[in-house]
VEXTORKOL-172964 format. One record per residue (C-alpha): x, y, z. Coordinates in steps of 0.2 Angstrom, whole numbers, plus 2048, in hexadecimal, padded with zeros to 3 digits. Example, Ala and Ser with C-alpha at 12.3 -4.5 7.8 and 13.67 -1.06 7.14 Angstrom:
<pts>
PT   x   y   z
PT 83E 7EA 827
PT 844 7FB 824
</pts>
This chain:
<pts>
PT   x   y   z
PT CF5 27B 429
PT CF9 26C 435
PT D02 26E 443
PT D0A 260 44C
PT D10 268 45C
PT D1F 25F 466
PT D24 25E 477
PT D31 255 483
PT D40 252 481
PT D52 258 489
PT D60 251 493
PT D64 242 499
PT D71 238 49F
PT D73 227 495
PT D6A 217 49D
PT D5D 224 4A0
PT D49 229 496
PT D41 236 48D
PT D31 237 488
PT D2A 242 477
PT D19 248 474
PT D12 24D 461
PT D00 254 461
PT CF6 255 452
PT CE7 260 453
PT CDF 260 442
PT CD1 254 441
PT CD4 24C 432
PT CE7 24B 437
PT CE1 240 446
PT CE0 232 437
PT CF4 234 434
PT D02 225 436
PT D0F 22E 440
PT D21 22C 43E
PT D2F 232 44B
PT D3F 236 443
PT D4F 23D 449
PT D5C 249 441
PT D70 24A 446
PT D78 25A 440
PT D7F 254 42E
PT D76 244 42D
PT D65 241 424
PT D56 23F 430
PT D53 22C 434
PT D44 223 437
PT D42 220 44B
PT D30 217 44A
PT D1F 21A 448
PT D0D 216 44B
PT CFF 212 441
PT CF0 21B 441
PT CE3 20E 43B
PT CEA 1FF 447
PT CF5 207 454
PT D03 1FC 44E
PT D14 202 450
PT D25 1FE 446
PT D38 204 44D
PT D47 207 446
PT D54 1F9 44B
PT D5E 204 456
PT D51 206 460
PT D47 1F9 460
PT D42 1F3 473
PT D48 202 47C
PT D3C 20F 472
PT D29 20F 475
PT D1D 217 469
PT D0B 21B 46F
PT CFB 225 46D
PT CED 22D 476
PT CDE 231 46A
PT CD4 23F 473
PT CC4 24A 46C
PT CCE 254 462
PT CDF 250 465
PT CEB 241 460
PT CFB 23E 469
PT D08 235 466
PT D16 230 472
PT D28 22C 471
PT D2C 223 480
PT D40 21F 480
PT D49 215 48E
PT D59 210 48D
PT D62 21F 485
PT D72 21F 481
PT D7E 22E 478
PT D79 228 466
PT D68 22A 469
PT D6C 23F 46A
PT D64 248 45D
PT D56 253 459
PT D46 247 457
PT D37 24E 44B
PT D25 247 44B
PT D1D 245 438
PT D0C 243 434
PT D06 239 422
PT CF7 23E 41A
PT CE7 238 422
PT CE2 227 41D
PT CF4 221 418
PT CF6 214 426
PT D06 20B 422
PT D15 210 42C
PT D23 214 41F
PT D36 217 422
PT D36 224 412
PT D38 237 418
PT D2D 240 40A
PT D20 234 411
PT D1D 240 41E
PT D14 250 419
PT D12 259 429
PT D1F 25A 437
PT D22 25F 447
PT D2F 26F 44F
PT D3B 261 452
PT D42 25F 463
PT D54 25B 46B
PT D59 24A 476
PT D68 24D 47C
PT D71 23C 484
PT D82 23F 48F
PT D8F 231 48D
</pts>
């Protein structure tokens, strides 16, 4: 079973930055397009961005385009994916998951079921 552990995220005060790690640890899963999303209670989760695997390109949502910052570091075993976020504001709060395609499937889609594996999901909380 692929696991793509989460880490960061918290409170912060608005104007200010978070930063998310997802790491992937299954080999063939190191080939995998990840996609951040993020969940309001009652509201569907939304696409936040995501990174391609093959090319390292990247694609954001709108809403957060040019203050979010998606990244990788590909180690030995590991791949990582960061969700860098500056510029926070209060409708940015919201648990934010990491999901993984299945290997080889490069392109960065905006479609939920898309995204087989996912992370524990993690909460950004932004004051006023």
């Amino acid at each position: 079973q692929v696991q793509l552990r989460q880490s960061g995220g918290g409170f912060v005060e608005a104007g200010g930055s978070l930063t998310l790690s997802c790491t992937v640890s299954e080999g063939a899963f190191m080939r995998s397009t990840i996609g951040w999303f993020r969940q309001v209670s009652g509201n569907e989760r939304e696409f936040v961005g995501g990174i391609n695997w093959s090319d390292g390109s990247t694609r954001y949502a709108d809403s957060v385009k040019g203050r979010f910052i998606i990244s990788r570091d590909n180690g030995a075993n590991t791949m990582t994916v960061y969700l860098q976020m500056n510029s926070l504001n209060a409708e940015d709060t919201a648990i934010y998951f990491c999901g993984a395609r299945r290997p080889g499937y490069a392109s960065i889609v905006t479609t939920i079921s898309e995204y087989r594996y996912w992370g524990q999901g993690t909460q950004v909380s932004v004051s006023p």
